[in-house]
N, C-alpha and C positions, 0 to 999 in steps of 0.2 A: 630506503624509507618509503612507503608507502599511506597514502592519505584516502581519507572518504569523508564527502562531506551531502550530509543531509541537509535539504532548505525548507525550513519548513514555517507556517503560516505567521509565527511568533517567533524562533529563532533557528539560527542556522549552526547547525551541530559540524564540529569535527573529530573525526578519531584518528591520531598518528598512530602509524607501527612505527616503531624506531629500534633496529637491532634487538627484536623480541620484547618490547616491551610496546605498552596501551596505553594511550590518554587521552581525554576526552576533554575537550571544549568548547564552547560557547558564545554565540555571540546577537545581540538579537538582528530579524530580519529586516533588510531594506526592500518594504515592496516595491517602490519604484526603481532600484537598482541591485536585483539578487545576488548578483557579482560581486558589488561592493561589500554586503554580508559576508560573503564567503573567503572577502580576502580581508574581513576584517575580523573575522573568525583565525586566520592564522596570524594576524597581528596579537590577538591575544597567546597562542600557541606559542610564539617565537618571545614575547614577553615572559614567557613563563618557563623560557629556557634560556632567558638572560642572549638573545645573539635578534639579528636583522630578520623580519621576515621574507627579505629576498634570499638570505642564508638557508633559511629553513626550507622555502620552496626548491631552494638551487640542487636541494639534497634529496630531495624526490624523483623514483623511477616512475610510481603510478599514482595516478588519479580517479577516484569512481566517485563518481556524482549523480545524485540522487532529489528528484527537484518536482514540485507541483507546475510548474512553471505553464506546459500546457495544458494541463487540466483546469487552471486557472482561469485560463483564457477561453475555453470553451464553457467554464461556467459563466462568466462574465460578457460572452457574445462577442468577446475581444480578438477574433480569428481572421483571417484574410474571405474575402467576397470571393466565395468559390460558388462555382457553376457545375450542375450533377446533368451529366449525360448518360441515357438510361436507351434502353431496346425502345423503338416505336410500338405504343399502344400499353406502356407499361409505364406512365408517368409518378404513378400514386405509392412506389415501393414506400417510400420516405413518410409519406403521409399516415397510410394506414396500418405500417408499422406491425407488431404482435398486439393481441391482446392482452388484456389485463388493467383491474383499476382500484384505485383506493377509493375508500367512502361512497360504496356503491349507488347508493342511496339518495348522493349529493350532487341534482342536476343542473346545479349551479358553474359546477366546473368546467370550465372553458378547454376545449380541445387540443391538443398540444399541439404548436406549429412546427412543421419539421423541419429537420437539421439545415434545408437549405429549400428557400423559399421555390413556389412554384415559378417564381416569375423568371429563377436561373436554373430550372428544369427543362432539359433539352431531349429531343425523341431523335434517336439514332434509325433511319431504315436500316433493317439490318435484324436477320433472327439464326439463330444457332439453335437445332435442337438437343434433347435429352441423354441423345446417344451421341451428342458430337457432329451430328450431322447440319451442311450449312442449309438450312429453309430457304433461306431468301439471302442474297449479295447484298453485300457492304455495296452504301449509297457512298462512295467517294466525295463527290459530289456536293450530296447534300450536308457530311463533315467540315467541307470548305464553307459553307455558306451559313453551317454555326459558330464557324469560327469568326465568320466575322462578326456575326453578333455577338458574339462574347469580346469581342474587344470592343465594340461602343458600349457593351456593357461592364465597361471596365472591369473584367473579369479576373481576380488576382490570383487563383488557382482553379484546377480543373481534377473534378471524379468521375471515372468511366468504368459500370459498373452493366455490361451488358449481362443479357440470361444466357446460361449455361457457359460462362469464358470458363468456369469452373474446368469443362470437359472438354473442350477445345477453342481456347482463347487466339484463333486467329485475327478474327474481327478487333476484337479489344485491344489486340496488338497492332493491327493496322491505326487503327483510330489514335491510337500514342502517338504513333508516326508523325500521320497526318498533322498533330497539334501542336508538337514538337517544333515542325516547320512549320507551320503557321503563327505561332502564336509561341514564337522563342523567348524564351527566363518565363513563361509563365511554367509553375509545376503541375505536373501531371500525378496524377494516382491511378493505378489499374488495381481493379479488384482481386484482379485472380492471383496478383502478384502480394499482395497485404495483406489478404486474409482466404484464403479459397479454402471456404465452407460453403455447405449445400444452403441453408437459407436465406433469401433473397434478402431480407430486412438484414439480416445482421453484416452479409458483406457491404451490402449498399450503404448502411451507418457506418461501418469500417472504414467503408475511402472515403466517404465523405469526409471525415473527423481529422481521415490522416490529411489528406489535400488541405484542409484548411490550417492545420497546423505547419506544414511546411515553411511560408517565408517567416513564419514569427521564430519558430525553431530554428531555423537553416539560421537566422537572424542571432539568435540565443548562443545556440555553440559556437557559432562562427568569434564571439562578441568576446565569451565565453574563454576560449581557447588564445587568443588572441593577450587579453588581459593578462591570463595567466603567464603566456612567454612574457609579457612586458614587465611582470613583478620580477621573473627569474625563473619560471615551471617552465623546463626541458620533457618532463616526463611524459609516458602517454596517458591519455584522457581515457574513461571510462564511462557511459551513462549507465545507470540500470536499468533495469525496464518492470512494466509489470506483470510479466511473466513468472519473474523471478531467479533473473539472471544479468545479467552484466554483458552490453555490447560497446563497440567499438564509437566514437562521441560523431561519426562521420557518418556510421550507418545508422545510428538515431537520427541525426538530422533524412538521410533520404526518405524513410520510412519512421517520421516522430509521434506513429499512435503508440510505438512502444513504450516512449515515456510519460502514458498514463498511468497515473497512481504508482509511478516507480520508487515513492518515498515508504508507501505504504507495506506494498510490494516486500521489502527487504526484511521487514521486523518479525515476522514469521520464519524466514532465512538464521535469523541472528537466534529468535526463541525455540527454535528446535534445537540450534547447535547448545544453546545452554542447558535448554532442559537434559538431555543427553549428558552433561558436562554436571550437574549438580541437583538431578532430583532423582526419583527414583517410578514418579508411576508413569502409566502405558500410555496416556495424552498429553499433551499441552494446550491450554488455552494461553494464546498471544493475547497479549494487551500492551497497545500504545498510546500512551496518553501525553498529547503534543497540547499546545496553548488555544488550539481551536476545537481538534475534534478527541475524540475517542475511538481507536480502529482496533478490530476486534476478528481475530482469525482463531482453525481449530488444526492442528499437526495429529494426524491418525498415524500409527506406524510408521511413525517417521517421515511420512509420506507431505508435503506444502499442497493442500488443496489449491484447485484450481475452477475457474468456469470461465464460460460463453458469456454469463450473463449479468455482468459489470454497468452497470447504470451511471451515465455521468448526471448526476443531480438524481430527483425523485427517482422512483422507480416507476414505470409505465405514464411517466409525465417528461421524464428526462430524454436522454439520449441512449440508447445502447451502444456498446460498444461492439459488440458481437464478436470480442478476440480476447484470445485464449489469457487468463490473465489471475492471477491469485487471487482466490476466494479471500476476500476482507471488506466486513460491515465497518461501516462508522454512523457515529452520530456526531452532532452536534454539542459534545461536552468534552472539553477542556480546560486547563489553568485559567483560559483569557476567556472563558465563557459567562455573559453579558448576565446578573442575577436582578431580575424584575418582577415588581407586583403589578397585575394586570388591575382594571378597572373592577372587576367584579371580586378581588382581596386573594387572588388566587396567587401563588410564589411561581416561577417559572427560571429556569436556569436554563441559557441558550435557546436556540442556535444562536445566535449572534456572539460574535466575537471582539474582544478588545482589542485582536493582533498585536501586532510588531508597534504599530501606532494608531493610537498612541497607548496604547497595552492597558492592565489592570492600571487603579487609582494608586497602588501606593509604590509605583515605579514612577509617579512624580512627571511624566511626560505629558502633562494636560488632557489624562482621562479622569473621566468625571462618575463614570458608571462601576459600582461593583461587580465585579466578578469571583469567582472561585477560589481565586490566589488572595485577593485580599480577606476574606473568610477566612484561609486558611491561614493567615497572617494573625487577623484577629483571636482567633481560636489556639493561637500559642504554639503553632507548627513552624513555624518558621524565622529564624532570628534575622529582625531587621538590620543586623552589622555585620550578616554571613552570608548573604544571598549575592551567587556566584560567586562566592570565594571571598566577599568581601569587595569585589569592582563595583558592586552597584548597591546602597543604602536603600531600605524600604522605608518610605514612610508608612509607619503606623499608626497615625493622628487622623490620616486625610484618608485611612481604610478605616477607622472607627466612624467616621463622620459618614462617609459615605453608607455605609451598614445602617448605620443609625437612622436617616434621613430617609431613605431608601426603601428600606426593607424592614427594617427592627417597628418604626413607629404607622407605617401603614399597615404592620399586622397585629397590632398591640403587645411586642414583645422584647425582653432587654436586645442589647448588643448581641452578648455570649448566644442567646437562644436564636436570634437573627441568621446569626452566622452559620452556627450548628446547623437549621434549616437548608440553607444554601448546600453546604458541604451533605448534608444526608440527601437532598433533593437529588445532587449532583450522581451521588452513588449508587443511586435508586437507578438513573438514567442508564447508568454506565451498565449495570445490573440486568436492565432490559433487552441490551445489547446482546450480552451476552448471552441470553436464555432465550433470544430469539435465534440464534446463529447454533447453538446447541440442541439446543431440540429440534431445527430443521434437520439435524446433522445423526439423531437419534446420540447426542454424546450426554451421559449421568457425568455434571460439573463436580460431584463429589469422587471422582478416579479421575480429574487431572490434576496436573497442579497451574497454579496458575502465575504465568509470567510477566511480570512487571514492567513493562517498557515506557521509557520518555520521562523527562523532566518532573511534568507534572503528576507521575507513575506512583510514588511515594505515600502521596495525599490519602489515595482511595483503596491501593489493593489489597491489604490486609483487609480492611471492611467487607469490599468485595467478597471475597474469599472466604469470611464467615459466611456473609449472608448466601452466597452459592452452596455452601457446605466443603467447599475446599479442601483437600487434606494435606498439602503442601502451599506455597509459596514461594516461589523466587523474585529478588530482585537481582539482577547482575550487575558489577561493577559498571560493566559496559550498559546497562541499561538508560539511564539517563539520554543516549543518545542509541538507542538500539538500531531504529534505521541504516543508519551508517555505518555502524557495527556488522551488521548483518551484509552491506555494501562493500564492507569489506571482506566479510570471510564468502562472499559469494562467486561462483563459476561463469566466465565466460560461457554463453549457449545462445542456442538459439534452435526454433523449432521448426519441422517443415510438416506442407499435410500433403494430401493429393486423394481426391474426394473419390473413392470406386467401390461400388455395390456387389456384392456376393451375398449369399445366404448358406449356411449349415449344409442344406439337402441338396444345391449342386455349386460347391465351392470351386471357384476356379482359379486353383492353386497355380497356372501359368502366368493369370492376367496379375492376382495378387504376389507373387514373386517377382514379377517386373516393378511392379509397384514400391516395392520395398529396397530392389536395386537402386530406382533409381533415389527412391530416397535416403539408402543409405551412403549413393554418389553427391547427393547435395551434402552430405551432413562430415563426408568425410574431407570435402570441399571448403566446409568451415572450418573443421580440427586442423589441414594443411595450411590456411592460410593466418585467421586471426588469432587462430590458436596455437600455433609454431610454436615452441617452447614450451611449453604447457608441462608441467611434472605428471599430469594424470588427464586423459583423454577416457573419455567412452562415449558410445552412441546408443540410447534407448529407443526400441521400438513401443508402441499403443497404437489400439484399434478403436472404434468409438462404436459401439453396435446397441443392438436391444432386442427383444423379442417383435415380431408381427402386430401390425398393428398400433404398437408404442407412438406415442409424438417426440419423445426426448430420449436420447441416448445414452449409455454410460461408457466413460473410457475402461478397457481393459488393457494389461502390463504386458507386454511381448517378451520383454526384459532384451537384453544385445543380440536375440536370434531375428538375423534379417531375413531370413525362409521359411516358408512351412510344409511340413510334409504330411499324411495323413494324421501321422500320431503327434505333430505338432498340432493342428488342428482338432483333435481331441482335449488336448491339456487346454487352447484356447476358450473351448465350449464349456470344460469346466473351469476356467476360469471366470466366464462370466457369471454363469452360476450362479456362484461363490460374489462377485462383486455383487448382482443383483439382492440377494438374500441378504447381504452385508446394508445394503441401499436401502431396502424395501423389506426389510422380512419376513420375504417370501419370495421365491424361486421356482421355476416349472423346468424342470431337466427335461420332459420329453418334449420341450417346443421346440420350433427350429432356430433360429437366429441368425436376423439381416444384421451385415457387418458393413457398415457407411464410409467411413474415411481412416485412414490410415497415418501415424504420424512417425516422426523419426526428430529424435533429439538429439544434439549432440552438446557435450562436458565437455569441460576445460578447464582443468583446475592450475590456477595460474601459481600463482604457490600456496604452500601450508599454509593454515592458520595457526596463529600465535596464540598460544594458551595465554588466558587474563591472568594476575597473580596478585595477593594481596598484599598489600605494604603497609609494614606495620609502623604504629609513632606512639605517643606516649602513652596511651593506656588508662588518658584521665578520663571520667563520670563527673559531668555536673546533673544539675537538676533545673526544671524547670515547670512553671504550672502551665496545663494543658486543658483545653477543654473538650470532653469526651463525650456527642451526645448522644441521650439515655443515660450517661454515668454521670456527668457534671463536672467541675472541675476537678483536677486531679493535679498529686504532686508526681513527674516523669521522670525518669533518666534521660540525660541527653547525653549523645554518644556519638563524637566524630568518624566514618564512617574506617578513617584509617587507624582510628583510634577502640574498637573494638576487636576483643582478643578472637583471635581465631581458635575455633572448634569449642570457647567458651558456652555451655548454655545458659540465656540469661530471659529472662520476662520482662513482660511490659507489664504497664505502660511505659512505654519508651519514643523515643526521636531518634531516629539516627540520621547525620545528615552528613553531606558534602559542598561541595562546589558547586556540584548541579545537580543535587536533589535531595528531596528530605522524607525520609520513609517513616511513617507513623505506623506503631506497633502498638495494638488492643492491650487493654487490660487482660493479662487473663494470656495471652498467646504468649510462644515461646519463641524464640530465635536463635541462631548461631551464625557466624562468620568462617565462612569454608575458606580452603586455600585459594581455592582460584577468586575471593575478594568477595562473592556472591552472599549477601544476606538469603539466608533461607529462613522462612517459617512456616511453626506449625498453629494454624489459627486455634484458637479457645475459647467457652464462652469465656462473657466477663464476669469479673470475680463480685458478689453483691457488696456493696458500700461497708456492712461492718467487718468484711475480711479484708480489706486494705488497710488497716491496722494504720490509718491516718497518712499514707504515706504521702 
């Protein structure tokens, strides 16, 4: 039996394999104790198979956990006082950052303060050049005598991000040393070790981020792991990361920048395998719709985008991350999403969230503000004596009221229309997302289909999906909690780089075949150790290059060839090519092309994934009124979601709902129930008011 459990802002998802079979449950979040969430997430699991939840953990070989946890804490400023030691005469990496800004125009805006104040900004004597060469000695010396200052400066981790450790990190590695004994239990981060990429800002934010996250992490899985043996979990622990893969919960804590965005991370993992599994066109647009945000990715041939350039908070206000990490936007629109009229009559939905606590109004926990879910409550989507299965009663008195008080009578309009605003505002939001992440990406939303993820997923995606022009739909069974889902059908990996320059016109296929040995000795280093048993092993090589002159690179595929010889070097050049003209449509074959860093991947496919399947139950159709705006009320089918026939085709307006989620079906669109339990549709317009024949 193996488990994954997503933690997310509002609630904490689990998915059991249990001898081939899926289930998904639910439980909402304890911010102040995410653990306690997640073992009370199998409290409900273990109820719902009638036996102890120390029974159920006891039956577990693996665990993959997937958690906001430090990304929380860095949004929050809630990280350990860490101290950034930098090359002498190069103190400002942190401050001045890349460029780039929002509301140009608006000279109001206060300068972002960097990731770690100047006042625990320390200058190393000490220079390494370009080619690896030492300029100037390590001040030993002068190391000792910032180390004492970091300890009256109660210093609680340390980032050492010298120039060029990239090309020979001997300095950098002394300076570990050095701190190590000087300055014992406090953690050290080396740059060239966490992230070694060529720009200065993005490694330097890299350890910084990672250093500070260490004692809260080290803190977390330790705490983590620990609980777990004490309920009865023998099995091994897994964190995901956001790369988008799955490591070992020991080596997340040494290096815990991995687990940024590692919840988000996964849903793109989970939305390709289903796309592949039950649609039929050539993209997938991901969508995850949790109780806070809305996260938003694109799967090109199959292929999980990826970037550099990951923002924790704003972007060009926030933090970079500067490490390699799956491409996923989000906003601020989910189920728990705060719905407000501003002073000037203007409607607004989010950012702000109702979270875990005390959540939307009519989960009764003394929230007082409308949000999304109670909209969606008021509007007839969801049955106040069925939400989660029945564990938890909605009030619908105290979401009418709230609607009403709120929002209906400060814009002069009934409940029904109130609400309908909210829910269309919401959709609109989520819609922006999406068409700003696709059009960066050159993708026409009318050739994907678009994937349904998370709880709140049900609500908008059909809508969605008209108003993109969609020609598919999926929701999967496993969607409700797809994060997790994806956490679980996900590969053990992990990536290596090693930064070295060549060009086209004199490639030095000696220096870059070293380069690739030894990367494919780290990588095979992984598969022997954390990946022993593994059913299916491989190592992928990529290059990151571009033409002359370029400021930003693009990866090209090596695919398992750790060599190159001249006619491998041909297929490379046009490969790029082909990626550039893909990128950019437009491509120069007769340029040359500088080739920057080199990476090496290596899979681990720990076991198969278990096909979803659907289970069938009675087959009964109630009805219910809905409100549908632009169409108005309407009379719906409501349809349990084990309770619609498979490979039936049937129209909406309709409901289909579960335990943990309730998929709203347009007027006008069509749907069916495939094997593997997946609600597919095909959006439609809506049908005009006299062809619904009163229903």
């Amino acid at each position: 039996m193996r488990f994954a459990v997503d933690t997310g802002g509002t609630f904490t998802d689990l998915v059991v394999e249990d001898e081939g079979h899926l289930s998904v449950h639910k439980s909402s979040t304890v911010p102040s104790d995410p653990v306690q969430g997640i073992l009370d997430a199998f409290d409900v699991a273990a109820a719902e198979r009638g036996c102890s939840r120390r029974d159920l953990l006891g039956r577990g070989s693996m665990l993959v956990h997937g958690t906001t946890r430090g990304l929380n804490a860095v949004l929050t400023k809630k990280v350990a006082r860490t101290a950034f030691l930098t090359t002498e005469g190069h103190p400002d990496v942190l401050l001045l950052r890349e460029g780039g800004r929002h509301d140009i125009f608006d000279q109001r805006q206060p300068y972002p303060e960097p990731y770690v104040p100047r006042s625990l900004t320390f200058e190393v004597p000490e220079r390494v050049g370009a080619q690896g060469e030492v300029v100037r000695e390590l001040d030993e010396a002068a190391v000792a005598a910032l180390a004492d200052r970091m300890r009256r400066e109660d210093v609680e981790a340390v980032a050492v991000c010298l120039l060029w450790s990239i090309v020979n990190p001997v300095h950098e590695l002394r300076v570990g040393e050095l701190l190590e004994e000087l300055l014992p239990g406090v953690p050290v981060t080396l740059s060239h070790q966490v992230n070694p990429c060529v720009r200065e800002y993005r490694r330097a934010s890299a350890t910084a981020i990672d250093a500070s996250l260490k004692p809260l992490m080290t803190a977390y899985i330790s705490g983590l792991q620990g609980r777990l043996r004490d309920a009865g979990f023998t099995g091994r622990v897994l964190m995901v990361t956001s790369a988008g893969g799955a490591l070992d919960a020991d080596d997340v804590a040494r290096a815990p920048i991995h687990s940024l965005n590692s919840g988000p991370a996964m849903a793109p993992v989970a939305g390709r395998y289903f796309a592949d599994l039950d649609a039929a066109a050539p993209m997938a647009i991901v969508a995850d719709t949790g109780g806070t945000s809305y996260d938003v990715s694109v799967v090109r041939n199959g292929r999980i985008p990826w970037t550099r350039e990951s923002w924790i908070g704003e972007p060009f206000r926030g933090h970079m991350t500067g490490f390699p990490s799956v491409d996923v936007r989000s906003v601020g629109a989910g189920g728990g999403s705060i719905a407000w009229v501003d002073g000037g009559g203007l409607l607004h939905v989010g950012p702000q969230s109702a979270g875990a606590v005390p959540g939307p109004v009519c989960y009764g926990r003394g929230g007082t503000r409308p949000t999304m879910t109670d909209a969606c409550l008021v509007l007839g989507y969801l049955d106040p004596g069925y939400f989660l299965g029945g564990r938890s009663a909605l009030d619908l008195d105290a979401a009418r009221a709230a609607i009403r008080e709120q929002i209906a009578e400060p814009l002069g309009l009934d409940v029904l229309e109130a609400a309908g605003a909210v829910y269309r505002l919401a959709t609109e939001r989520m819609v922006g997302a999406i068409e700003e992440i696709t059009g960066q990406k050159g993708v026409d939303p009318a050739q994907a289909v678009l994937v349904g993820g998370g709880g709140a997923a049900g609500f908008n995606t059909v809508a969605i999906a008209r108003r993109l022009g969609c020609r598919e739909v999926i929701v999967p069974v496993m969607g409700p909690a797809l994060s997790a889902a994806g956490a679980l059908i996900s590969e053990l990996s992990r990536g290596f780089e090693t930064t070295f320059r060549t060009t086209s016109e004199a490639f030095d296929f000696a220096g870059v075949n070293a380069v690739l040995e030894d990367l494919a000795a780290e990588a095979r280093d992984f598969v022997d150790g954390p990946g022993a048993g593994a059913v299916e092993t491989s190592v992928e090589f990529s290059v990151e290059a571009r033409y002359p002159s370029q400021v930003w690179e693009l990866e090209v595929q090596l695919g398992e060839q750790g060599s190159l010889d001249g006619e491998g070097l041909e297929r490379l050049k046009k490969a790029f090519h082909e990626v550039h003209r893909d990128a950019f449509a437009v491509d120069d074959p007769g340029s040359p092309i500088e080739f920057e860093s080199w990476h090496a991947k290596a899979r681990c496919r720990i076991t198969d994934p278990v096909l979803p399947e659907a289970v069938t139950n009675d087959g009964v159709r109630r009805e219910r009124d809905v409100y549908l705006p632009g169409t108005g009320l309407v009379r719906a089918d409501v349809w349990r979601l084990d309770a619609v026939p498979v490979g039936a085709e049937l129209r909406g307006p309709a409901v289909v709902e579960s335990a943990t989620t309730t998929i709203v079906i347009d007027d006008g669109a069509a749907f069916t129930r495939r094997g593997s339990g997946t609600i597919h549709v095909v959006p439609g317009a809506p049908a005009a008011p006299a062809e619904r024949g009163g229903k």
